[in-house]
C-alpha positions in Angstrom: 65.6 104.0 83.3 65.6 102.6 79.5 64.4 99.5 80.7 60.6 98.3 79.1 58.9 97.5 76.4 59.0 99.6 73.5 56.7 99.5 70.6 57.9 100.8 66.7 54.6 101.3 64.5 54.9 101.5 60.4 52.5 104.2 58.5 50.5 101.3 57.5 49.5 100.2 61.2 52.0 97.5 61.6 53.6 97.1 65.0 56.7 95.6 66.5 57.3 95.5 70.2 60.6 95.1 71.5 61.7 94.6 75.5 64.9 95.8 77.1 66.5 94.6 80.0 69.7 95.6 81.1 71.5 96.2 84.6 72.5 99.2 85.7 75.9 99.3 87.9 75.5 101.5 90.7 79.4 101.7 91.3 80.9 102.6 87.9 83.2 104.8 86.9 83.5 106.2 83.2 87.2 106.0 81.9 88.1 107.1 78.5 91.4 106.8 76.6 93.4 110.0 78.0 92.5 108.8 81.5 93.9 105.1 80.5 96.8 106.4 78.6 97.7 108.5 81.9 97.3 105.9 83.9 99.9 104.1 81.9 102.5 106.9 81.2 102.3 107.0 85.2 103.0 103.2 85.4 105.9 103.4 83.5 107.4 106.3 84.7 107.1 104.6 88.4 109.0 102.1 87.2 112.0 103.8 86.0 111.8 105.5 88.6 111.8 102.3 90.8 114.5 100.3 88.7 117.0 103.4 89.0 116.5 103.7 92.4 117.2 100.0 92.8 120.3 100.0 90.7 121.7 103.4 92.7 121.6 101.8 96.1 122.7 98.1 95.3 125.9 100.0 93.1 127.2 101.6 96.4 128.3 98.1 97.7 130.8 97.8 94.8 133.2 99.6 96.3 133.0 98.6 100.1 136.6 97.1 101.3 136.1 93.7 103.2 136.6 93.9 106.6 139.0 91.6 108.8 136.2 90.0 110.3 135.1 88.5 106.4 138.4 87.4 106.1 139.2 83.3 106.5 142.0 82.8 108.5 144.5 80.0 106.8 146.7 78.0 107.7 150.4 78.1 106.8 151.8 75.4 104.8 154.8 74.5 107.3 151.7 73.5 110.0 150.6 70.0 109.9 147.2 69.0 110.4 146.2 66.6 113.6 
């Protein structure tokens, strides 16, 4: 624990005291660059991975044929209306 009072003294008896306090996080976790960059590279790669799965199942409805049922029925010409 760095925390305190320290105390520098010069070769001619002069002193300087100096006090430290700091907080110490009980629940932190050290992450340095190749841990971050990882953590990115993974991101992106989920993404593709996401946006091409996306586009692969929302291109198989291109080629569905309508059925009868989505069909409007219309009225001929020759029928007048009421």
């Amino acid at each position: 624990d760095p925390r305190g009072i320290y105390t520098c003294e010069t070769g001619d008896k002069k002193r300087a005291s100096l006090q430290v306090h700091y907080r110490m996080c009980q629940n932190c976790i050290e992450v340095d660059a190749p841990t971050i960059s990882g953590i990115v590279v993974a991101d992106v790669v989920a993404t593709i991975f996401l946006a091409v799965a996306v586009y692969c199942i929302t291109g198989q409805d291109k080629g569905r044929l309508s059925r009868a049922s989505d069909r409007q029925n219309l009225i001929a010409n020759e029928q007048l209306y009421q």
